[in-house]
LOTOR-613085 format. One record per residue (C-alpha): residue in three letters; x, y negated, z negated. Coordinates in steps of 0.5 Angstrom, whole numbers, padded with zeros to 4 digits, always signed. Layout:
BEGIN
alaXYZ/...
END
This chain:
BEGIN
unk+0052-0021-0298/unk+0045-0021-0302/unk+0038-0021-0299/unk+0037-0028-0303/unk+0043-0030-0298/unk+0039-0030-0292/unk+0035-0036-0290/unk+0029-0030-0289/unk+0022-0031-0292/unk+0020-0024-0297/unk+0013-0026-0295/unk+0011-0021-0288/unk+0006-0026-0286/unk+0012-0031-0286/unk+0016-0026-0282/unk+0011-0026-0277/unk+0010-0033-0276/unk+0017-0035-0275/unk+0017-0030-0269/unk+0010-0035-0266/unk+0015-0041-0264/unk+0021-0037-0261/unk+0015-0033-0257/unk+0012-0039-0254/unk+0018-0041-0252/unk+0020-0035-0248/unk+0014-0036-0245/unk+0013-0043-0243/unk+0020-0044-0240/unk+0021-0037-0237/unk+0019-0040-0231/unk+0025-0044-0231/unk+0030-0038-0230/unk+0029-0039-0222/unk+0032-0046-0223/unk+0037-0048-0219/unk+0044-0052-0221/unk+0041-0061-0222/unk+0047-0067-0222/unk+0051-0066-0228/unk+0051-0059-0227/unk+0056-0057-0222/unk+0061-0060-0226/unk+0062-0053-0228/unk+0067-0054-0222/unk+0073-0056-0226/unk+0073-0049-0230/unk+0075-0045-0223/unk+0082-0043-0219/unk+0080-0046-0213/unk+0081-0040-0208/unk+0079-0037-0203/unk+0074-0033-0209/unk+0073-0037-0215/unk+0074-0035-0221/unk+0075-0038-0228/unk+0081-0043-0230/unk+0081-0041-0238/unk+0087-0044-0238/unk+0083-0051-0237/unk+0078-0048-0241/unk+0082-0048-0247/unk+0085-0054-0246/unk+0079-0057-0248/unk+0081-0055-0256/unk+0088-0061-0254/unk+0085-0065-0251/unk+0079-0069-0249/unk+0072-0065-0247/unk+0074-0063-0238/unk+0079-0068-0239/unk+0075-0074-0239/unk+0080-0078-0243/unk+0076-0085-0244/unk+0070-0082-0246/unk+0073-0079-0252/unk+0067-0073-0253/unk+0070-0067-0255/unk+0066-0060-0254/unk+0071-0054-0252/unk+0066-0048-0254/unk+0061-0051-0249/unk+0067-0051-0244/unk+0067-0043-0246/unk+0060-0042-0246/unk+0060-0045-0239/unk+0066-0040-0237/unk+0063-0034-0241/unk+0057-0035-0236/unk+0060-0035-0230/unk+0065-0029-0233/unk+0059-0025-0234/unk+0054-0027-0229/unk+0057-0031-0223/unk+0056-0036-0219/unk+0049-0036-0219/unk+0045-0040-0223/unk+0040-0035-0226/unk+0045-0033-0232/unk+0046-0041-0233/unk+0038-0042-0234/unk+0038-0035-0238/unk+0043-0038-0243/unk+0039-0045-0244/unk+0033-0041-0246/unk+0036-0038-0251/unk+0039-0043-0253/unk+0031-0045-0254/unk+0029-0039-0257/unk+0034-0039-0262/unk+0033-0046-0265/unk+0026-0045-0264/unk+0027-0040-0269/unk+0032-0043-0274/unk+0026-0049-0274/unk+0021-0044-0276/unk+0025-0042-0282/unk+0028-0048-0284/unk+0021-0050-0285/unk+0018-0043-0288/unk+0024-0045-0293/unk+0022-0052-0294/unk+0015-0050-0295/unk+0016-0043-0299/unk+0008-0044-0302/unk+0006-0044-0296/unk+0011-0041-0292/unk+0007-0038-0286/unk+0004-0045-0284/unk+0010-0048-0284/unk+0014-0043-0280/unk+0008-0042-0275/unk+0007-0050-0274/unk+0013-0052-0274/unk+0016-0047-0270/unk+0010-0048-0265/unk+0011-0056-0265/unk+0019-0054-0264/unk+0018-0049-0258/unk+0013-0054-0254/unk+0015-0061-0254/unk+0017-0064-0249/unk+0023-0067-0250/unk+0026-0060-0250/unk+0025-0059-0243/unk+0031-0063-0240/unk+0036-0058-0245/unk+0033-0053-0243/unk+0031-0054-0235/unk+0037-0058-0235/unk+0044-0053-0235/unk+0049-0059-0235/unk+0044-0061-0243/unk+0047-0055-0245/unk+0051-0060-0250/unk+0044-0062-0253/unk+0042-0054-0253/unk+0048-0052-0257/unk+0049-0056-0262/unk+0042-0056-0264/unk+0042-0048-0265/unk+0048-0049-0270/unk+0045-0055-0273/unk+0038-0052-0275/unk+0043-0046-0277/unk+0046-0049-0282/unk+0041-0053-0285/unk+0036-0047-0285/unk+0042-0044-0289/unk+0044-0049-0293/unk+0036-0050-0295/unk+0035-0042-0297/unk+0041-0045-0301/unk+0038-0050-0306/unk+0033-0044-0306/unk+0037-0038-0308/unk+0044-0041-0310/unk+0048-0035-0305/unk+0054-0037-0304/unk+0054-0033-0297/unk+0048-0038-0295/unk+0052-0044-0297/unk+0058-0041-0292/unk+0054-0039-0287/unk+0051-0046-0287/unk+0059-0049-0287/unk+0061-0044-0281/unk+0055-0045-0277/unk+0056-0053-0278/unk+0063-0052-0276/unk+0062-0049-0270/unk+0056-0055-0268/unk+0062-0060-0269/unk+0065-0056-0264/unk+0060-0057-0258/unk+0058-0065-0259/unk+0058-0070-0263/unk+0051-0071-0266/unk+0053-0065-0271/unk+0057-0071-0276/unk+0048-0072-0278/unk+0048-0065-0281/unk+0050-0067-0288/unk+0047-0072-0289/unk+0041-0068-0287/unk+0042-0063-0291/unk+0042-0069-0297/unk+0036-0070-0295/unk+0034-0063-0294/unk+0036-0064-0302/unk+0032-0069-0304/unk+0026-0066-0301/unk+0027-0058-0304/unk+0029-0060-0311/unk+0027-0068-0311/unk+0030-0074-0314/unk+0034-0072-0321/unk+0037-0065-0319/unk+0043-0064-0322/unk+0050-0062-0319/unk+0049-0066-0312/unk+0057-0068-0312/unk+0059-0061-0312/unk+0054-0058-0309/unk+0055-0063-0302/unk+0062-0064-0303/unk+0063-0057-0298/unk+0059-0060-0292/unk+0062-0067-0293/unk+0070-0064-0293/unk+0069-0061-0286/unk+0066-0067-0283/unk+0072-0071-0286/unk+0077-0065-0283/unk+0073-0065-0276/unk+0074-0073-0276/unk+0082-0071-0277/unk+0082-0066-0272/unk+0078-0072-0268/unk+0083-0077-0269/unk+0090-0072-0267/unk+0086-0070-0261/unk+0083-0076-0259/unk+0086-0082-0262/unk+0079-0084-0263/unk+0074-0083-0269/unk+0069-0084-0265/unk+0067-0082-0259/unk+0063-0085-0252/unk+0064-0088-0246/unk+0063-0094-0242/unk+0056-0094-0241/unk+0055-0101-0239/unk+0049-0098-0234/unk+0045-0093-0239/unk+0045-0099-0244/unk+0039-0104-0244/unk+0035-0109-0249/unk+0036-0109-0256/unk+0037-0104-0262/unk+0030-0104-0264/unk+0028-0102-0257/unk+0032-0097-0256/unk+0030-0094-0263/unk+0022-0096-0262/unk+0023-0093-0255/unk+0026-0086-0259/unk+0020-0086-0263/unk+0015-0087-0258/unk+0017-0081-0254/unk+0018-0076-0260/unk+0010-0078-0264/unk+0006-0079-0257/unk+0011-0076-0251/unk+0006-0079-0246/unk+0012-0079-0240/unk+0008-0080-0233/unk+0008-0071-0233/unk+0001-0071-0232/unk-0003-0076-0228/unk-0007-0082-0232/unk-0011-0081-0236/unk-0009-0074-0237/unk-0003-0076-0240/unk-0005-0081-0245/unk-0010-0077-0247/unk-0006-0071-0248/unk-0001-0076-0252/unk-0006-0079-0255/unk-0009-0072-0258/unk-0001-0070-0260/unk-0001-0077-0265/unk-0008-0076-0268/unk-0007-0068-0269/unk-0001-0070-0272/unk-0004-0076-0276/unk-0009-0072-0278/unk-0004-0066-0282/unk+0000-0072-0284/unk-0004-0078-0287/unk-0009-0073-0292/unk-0002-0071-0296/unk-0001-0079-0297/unk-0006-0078-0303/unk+0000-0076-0308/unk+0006-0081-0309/unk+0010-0075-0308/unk+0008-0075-0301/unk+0009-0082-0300/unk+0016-0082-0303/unk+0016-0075-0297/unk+0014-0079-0292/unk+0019-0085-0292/unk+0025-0080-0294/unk+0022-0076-0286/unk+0022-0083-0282/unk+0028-0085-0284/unk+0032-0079-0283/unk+0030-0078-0276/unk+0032-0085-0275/unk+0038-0082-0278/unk+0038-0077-0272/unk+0038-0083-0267/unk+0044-0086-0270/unk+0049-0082-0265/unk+0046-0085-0259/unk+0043-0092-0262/unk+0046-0096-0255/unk+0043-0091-0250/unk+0036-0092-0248/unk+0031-0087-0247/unk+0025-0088-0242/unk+0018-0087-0244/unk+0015-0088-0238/unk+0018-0080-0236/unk+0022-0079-0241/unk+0028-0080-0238/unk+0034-0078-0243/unk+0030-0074-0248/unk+0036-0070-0249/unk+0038-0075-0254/unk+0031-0074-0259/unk+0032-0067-0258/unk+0035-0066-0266/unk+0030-0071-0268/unk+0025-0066-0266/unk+0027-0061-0272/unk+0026-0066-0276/unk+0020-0068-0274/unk+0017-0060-0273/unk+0019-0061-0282/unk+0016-0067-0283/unk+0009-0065-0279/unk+0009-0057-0283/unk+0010-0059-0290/unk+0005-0064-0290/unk+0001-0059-0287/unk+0003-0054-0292/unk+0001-0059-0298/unk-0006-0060-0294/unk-0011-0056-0298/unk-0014-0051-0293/unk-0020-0053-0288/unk-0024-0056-0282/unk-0018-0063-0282/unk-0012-0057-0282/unk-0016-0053-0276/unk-0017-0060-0272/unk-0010-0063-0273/unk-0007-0057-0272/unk-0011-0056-0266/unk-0010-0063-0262/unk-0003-0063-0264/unk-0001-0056-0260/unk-0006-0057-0255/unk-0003-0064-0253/unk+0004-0061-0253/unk+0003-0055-0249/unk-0001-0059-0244/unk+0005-0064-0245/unk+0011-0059-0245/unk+0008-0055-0240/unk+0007-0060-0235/unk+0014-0063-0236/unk+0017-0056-0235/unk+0014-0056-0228/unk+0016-0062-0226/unk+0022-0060-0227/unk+0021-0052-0222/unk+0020-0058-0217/unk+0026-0062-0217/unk+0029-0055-0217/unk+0025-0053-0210/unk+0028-0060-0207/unk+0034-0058-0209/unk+0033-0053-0205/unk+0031-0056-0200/unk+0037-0061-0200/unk+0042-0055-0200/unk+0038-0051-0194/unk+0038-0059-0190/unk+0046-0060-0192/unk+0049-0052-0188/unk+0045-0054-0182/unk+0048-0061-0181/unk+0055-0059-0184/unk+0056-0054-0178/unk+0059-0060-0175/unk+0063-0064-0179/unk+0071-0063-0178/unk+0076-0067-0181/unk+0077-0071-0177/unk+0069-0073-0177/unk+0066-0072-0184/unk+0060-0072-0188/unk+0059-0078-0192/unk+0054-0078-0197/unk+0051-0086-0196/unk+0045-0085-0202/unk+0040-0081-0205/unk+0033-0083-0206/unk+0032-0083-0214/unk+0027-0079-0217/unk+0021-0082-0221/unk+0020-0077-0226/unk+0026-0079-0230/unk+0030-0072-0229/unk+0037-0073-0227/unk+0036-0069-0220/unk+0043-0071-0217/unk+0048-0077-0218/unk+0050-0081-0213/unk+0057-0079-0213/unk+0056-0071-0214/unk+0053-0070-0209/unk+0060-0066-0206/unk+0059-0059-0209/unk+0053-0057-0205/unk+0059-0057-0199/unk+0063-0053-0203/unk+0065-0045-0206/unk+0061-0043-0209/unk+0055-0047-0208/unk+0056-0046-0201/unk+0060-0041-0196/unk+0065-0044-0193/unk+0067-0052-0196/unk+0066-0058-0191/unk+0070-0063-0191/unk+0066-0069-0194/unk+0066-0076-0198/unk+0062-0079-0203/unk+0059-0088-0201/unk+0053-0086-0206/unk+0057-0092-0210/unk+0053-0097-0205/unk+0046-0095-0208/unk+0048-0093-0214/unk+0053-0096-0220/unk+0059-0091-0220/unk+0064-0093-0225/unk+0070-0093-0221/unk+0067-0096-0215/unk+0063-0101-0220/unk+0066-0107-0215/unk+0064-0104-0209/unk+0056-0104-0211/unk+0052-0106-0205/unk+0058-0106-0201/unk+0058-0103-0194/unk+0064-0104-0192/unk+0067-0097-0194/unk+0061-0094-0189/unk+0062-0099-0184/unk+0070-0096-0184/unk+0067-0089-0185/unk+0062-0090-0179/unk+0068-0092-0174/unk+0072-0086-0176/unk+0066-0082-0173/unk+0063-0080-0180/unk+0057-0077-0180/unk+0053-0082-0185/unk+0047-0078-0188/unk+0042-0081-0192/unk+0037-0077-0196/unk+0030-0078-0196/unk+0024-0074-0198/unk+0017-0074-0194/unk+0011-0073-0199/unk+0006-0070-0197/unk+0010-0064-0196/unk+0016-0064-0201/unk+0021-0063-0195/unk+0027-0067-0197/unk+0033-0067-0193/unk+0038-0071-0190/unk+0038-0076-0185/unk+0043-0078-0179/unk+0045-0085-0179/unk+0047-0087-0172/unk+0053-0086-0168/unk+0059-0091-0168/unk+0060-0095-0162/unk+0065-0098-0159/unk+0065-0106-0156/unk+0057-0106-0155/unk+0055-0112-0151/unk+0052-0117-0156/unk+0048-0122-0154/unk+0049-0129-0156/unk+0046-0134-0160/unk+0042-0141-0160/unk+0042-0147-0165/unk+0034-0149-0166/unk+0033-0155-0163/unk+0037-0160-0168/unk+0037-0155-0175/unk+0042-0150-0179/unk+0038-0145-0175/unk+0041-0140-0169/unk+0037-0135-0166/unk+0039-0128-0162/unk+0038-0129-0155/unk+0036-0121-0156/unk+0035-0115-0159/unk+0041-0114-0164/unk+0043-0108-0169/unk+0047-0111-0174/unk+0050-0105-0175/unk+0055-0108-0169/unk+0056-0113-0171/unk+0062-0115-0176/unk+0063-0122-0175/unk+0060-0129-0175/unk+0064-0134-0172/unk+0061-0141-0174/unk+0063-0147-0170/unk+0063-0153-0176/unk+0064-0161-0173/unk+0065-0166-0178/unk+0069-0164-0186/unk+0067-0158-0188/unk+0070-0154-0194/unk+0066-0147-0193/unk+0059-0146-0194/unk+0054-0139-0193/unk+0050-0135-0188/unk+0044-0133-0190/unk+0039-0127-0185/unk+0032-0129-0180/unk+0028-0123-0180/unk+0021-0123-0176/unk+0016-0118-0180/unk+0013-0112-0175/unk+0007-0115-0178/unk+0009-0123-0177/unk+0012-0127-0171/unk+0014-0132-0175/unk+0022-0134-0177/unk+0022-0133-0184/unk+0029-0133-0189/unk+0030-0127-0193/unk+0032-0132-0199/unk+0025-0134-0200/unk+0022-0127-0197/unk+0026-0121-0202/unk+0021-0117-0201/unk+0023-0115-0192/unk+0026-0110-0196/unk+0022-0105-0199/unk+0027-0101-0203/unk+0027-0104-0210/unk+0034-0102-0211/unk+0036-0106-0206/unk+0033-0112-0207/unk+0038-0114-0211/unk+0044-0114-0206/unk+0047-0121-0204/unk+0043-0124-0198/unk+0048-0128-0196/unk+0055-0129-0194/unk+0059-0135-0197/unk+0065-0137-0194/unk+0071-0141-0196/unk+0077-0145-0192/unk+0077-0143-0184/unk+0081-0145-0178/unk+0083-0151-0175/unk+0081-0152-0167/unk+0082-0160-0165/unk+0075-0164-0168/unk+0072-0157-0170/unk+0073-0152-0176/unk+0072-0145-0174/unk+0070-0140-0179/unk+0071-0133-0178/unk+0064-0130-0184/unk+0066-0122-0184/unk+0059-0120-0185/unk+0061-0112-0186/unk+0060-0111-0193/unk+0053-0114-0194/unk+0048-0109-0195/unk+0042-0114-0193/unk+0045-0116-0187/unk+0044-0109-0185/unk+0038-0108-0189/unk+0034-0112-0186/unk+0035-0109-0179/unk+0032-0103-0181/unk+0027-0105-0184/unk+0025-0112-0180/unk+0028-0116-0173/unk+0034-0119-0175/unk+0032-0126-0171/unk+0038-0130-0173/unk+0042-0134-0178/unk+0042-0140-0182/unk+0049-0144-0183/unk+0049-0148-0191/unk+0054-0152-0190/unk+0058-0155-0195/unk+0061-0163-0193/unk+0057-0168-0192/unk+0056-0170-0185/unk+0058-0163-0183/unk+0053-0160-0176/unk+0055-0152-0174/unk+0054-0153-0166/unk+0055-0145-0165/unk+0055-0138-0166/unk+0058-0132-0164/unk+0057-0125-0166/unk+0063-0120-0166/unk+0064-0113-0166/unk+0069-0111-0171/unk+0075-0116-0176/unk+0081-0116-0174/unk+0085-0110-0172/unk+0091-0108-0178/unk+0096-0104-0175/unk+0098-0098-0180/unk+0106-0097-0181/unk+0105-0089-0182/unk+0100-0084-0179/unk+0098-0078-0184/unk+0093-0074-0182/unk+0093-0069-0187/unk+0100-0070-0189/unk+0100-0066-0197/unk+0102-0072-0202/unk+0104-0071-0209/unk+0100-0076-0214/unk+0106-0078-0217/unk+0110-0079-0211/unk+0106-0083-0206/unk+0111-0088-0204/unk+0114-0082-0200/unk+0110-0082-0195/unk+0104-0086-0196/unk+0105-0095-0194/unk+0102-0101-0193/unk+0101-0105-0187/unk+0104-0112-0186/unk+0101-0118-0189/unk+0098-0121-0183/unk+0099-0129-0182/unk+0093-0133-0186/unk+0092-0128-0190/unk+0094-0127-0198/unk+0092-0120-0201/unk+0091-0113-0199/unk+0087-0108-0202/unk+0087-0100-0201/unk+0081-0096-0201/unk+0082-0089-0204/unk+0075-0085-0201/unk+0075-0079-0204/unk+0069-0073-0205/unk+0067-0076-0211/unk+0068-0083-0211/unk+0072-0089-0208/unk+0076-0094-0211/unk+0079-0100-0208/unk+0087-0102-0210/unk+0091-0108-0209/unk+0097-0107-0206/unk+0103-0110-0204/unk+0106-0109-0196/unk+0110-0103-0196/unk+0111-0097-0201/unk+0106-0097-0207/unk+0105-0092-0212/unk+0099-0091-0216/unk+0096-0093-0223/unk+0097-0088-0228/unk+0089-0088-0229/unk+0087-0087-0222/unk+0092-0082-0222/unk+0088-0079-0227/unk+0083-0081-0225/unk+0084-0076-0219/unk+0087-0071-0222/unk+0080-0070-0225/unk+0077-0070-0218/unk+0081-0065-0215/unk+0081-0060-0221/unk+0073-0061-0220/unk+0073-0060-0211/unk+0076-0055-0207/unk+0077-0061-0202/unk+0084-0065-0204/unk+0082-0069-0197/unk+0082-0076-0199/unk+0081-0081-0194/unk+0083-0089-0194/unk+0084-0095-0190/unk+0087-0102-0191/unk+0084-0110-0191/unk+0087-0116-0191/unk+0083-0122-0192/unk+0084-0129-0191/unk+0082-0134-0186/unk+0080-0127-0182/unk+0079-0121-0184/unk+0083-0115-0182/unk+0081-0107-0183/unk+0085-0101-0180/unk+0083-0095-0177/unk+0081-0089-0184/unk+0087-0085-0184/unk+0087-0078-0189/unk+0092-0074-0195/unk+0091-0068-0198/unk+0093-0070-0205/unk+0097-0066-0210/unk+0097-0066-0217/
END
């Protein structure tokens, strides 16, 4: 292969300056290699035999090649060299996450290094001020801290190193006409493909790439893009076997808001003025106020020649281009949240900065732009990478607090993962529903058995109906579960998890009084909602149903007042949203008086407010005209469901569960019953006939997916049947097979 076949300047000045931004790079996000494992990561669980001493399943990891990427079926992404990446690190270097970091660094390094030389080859006349920037440019954004901070982005990382790769092959292309280039640029193509789907926008890049090294009337484009385009047809093909799909994405209805053109402003915002809230105000603004003016400054002069212009309009829209991917997903400029999605986009911005800068003529306006654009940067990029070193010391922290409260959970008496405070810095620290794998080999040094209800704080796709429901933690709280909530005091950064208050069993409650001649009932005492499962309401007149609603007196207030009116007793934002009522349908006849039996023991506000407030007393809405509640009284618990077959850990195949699992009995007055799987990821809620019953082939899936990413197979479950009353059994376990 000829020299002129590598995308390498000749000049020795542009030999240097390519190596400017990988340095940097090295520099800026060495720290990170003392990261620990943050949300997704741990996902690198369903790649192991689960055996006394993990070790890779490379039958898995090349399962990924057949089948869709970790067996996610519906969310058709298709990524089998990121599996193998993950599995060589853990091959190579173990279970501790300094190798993980190690190699998204140089994931970093290696893109920033391909920038640089994309952009000394788009700038040949000037090719060491176009290496030196754009690498720089490229190496501090801010947007590449979550790829590089964040292991489970390495998806992002990867392609972006192939992507780059090939376009800085196929730009020395169009200079030298090589055909090692060109099959270099091909190869390197192919392998982005292989590690997300983002890599389909390379060949419309190099097309770009074209118009802006030989301009507008070059000859032989047809046959000179037809090798690119080809592959990316062979890919699709490939997909189509695969996947059954083109296209690839799931459901991400909790990650889509607003419209396209907000998500794309958004897009634009945090690559041309990253402000994000790293560094306090107003030393953010100021910092993405000296990135935007820089670059301002470096781009505007070259305005002056059509050429230019033409140049400009052709960068904005093949960044515009790069967004396309992920056009229904937002980013957050506020902290920059999903900035992972950008991070391709900053190669092409790092090219269009550097060869307007290159056209710029040598003087004090390219010292200050430059100046003010990489000075905001780093100020930008460092900060960010440092919110980033303490998230990993929280995370830290959170595993230190969960081996002390795991001595005491057994199988019998759990730990049960109610919520975790979401991070402000929009770095995803933990998912709600992962947080299993800190109880588990590798993470930790023995498995404890546990269970995920973050669900009721946070959307979780198979438990999305369960979303501030607490009926699932009210059972889990009488089966003697210990519930732990995470909280995090700042001043000091000490996050860890808090135990909420034993189950008790038949606790006196006190009774409840009408107010004078109103829909009012107030606690004769001190009651806390956590006892309490059912309020009977005793309605005189025709009355079809109606809705309760909660009384709380404020520590700072004695007055009565109505949640309805007064959301904000409760000062978690994302609870506020929760229903602050419970309506309530047909009841049951006693002579002149219907009686209602309202099961309280899902709503999150009714147990809200007793955290944050006094709960003082209830308010009946009635519905029938002429209807008068006369009485309430509080009960403990619903009606007990007698389960058919105890298992307690009985082994149960995935596909077999009609030979050993049942559903109890309809009781009298009731007309379904439902099955509430709880596992260490999630929960999911099945309606079920009495008797025998088999599980979906989707949730069968679904679980397979779980247990091949838990050590634990331990899953729990309860039943309710719900009518005129509700009826709950006692929580049993299996340990599932697949």
């Amino acid at each position: 292969m000829r020299h002129d076949d590598y995308p390498i300047p000749k000049s020795k000045a542009a030999w240097y300056a390519i190596w400017i931004g990988p340095l940097i790079a090295l520099a800026l996000y060495a720290p990170t290699l003392g990261g620990t494992f943050l949300s997704d990561d741990f996902l690198v669980n369903t790649m192991l035999h689960h055996g006394a001493s993990p070790t890779v399943n490379w039958s898995e990891v090349f399962a990924d090649f057949t089948r869709a990427w970790a067996g996610l079926d519906d969310a058709h992404l298709y990524r089998p060299l990121v599996s193998v990446s993950f599995a060589l690190t853990i091959t190579i270097g173990g279970f501790d996450p300094f190798p993980f970091h190690v190699t998204n660094v140089i994931a970093h390094i290696l893109s920033t290094l391909a920038c640089a030389l994309l952009c000394a080859s788009c700038s040949p006349r000037r090719a060491s001020l176009a290496a030196g920037l754009g690498g720089l440019v490229f190496a501090m954004h801010p947007i590449a801290a979550e790829p590089v901070c964040w292991i489970a982005s390495r998806t992002a990382g990867l392609q972006v190193v192939f992507a780059t790769a090939s376009m800085a092959c196929f730009a020395r292309h169009l200079r030298s006409g090589g055909r090692g280039s060109m099959a270099s640029a091909i190869a390197f193509f192919a392998t982005a493909l292989l590690c997300k789907e983002s890599a389909v926008l390379v060949p419309f890049s190099c097309v770009a790439l074209d118009l802006l090294v030989r301009g507008r009337r070059a000859p032989g484009r047809l046959r000179l893009h037809a090798p690119m385009f080809a592959m990316l047809a062979a890919y699709f093909g490939l997909r189509l076997v695969v996947l059954g799909t083109l296209i690839g994405g799931e459901d991400q209805e909790t990650l889509i808001h607003g419209n396209l053109a907000g998500n794309l402003r958004d897009k634009f915002a945090i690559l041309l003025a990253p402000v994000g809230n790293s560094l306090p105000e107003p030393f953010g603004f100021i910092c993405g106020g000296l990135v935007l003016i820089g670059a301002a400054a470096l781009v505007l002069p070259g305005f002056r020649r059509r050429e230019s212009r033409l140049f400009a309009v052709l960068g904005i829209a093949w960044i515009a281009l790069y967004f396309a991917p992920t056009f229904r997903l937002t980013v957050n400029p506020q902290n920059l949240g999903g900035s992972r999605m950008v991070y391709g986009a900053v190669v092409i911005f790092a090219i269009y900065v550097s060869a307007l800068a290159a056209r710029t003529a040598l003087g004090r306006r390219l010292v200050v732009g430059t100046a003010l654009l990489l000075v905001g940067l780093l100020c930008l990029g460092g900060a960010r990478m440092v919110q980033y070193r303490l998230a990993y010391e929280d995370m830290r922290h959170l595993q230190t607090s969960l081996a002390e409260r795991a001595r005491v959970a057994t199988a019998e008496r759990p730990l049960a993962f109610v919520s975790v405070t979401p991070p402000a810095l929009g770095i995803p620290f933990l998912n709600c529903n992962a947080l299993y794998p800190l109880a588990e080999i590798p993470i930790t040094e023995v498995d404890t058995p546990s269970v995920s209800l973050g669900f009721v704080s946070q959307p979780v796709k198979l438990s999305k109906s369960l979303f501030f429901d607490l009926g699932c933690v009210r059972a889990m709280r009488e089966q003697g579960a210990w519930l732990l909530d995470w909280i995090k005091h700042v001043p000091p950064r000490t996050p860890q998890f808090e135990l909420r208050p034993a189950f008790r069993d038949n606790p006196q409650l006190p009774g409840l009084t009408r107010k004078e001649d109103s829909s009012w009932f107030l606690v004769d005492a001190a009651v806390d909602p956590w006892d309490v499962e059912v309020i009977e309401v005793e309605v005189e007149g025709p009355c079809t149903g109606g809705r309760l609603e909660w009384l709380y007196t404020s520590t700072q207030a004695t007055a009565l007042q109505n949640v309805q009116e007064y959301s904000n007793v409760i000062p978690s934002p994302q609870f506020r949203d929760a229903p602050s009522f419970v309506a309530f349908g047909p009841g049951e006849k006693r002579g002149d008086k219907t009686i209602f039996h309202v099961d309280v023991s899902h709503n999150l506000t009714f147990v809200a407010v007793g955290l944050h407030a006094r709960l003082a007393g209830v308010n009946a809405v009635l519905e029938g005209k002429g209807a008068k509640p006369v009485a309430m009284r509080l009960r403990n618990r619903v009606e007990n469901l007698e389960l058919p077959v105890v298992l307690r850990g009985a082994k149960t195949k995935l596909a077999a569960t009609t030979e050993t699992m049942r559903a109890p009995e309809m009781p009298d007055g009731t007309d379904r019953i439902t099955l509430f799987l709880i596992g260490p990821d999630t929960t999911i809620p099945i309606r079920v006939e009495p008797g025998p019953f088999a599980l979906s082939e989707g949730i069968q899936n679904a679980i397979a997916i779980i247990l091949r990413s838990s050590r634990q197979k331990r899953w729990y479950f309860y039943f309710e049947a719900n009518g005129v009353k509700s009826y709950r059994s006692r929580v049993d376990w299996v340990v599932f097979e697949n």
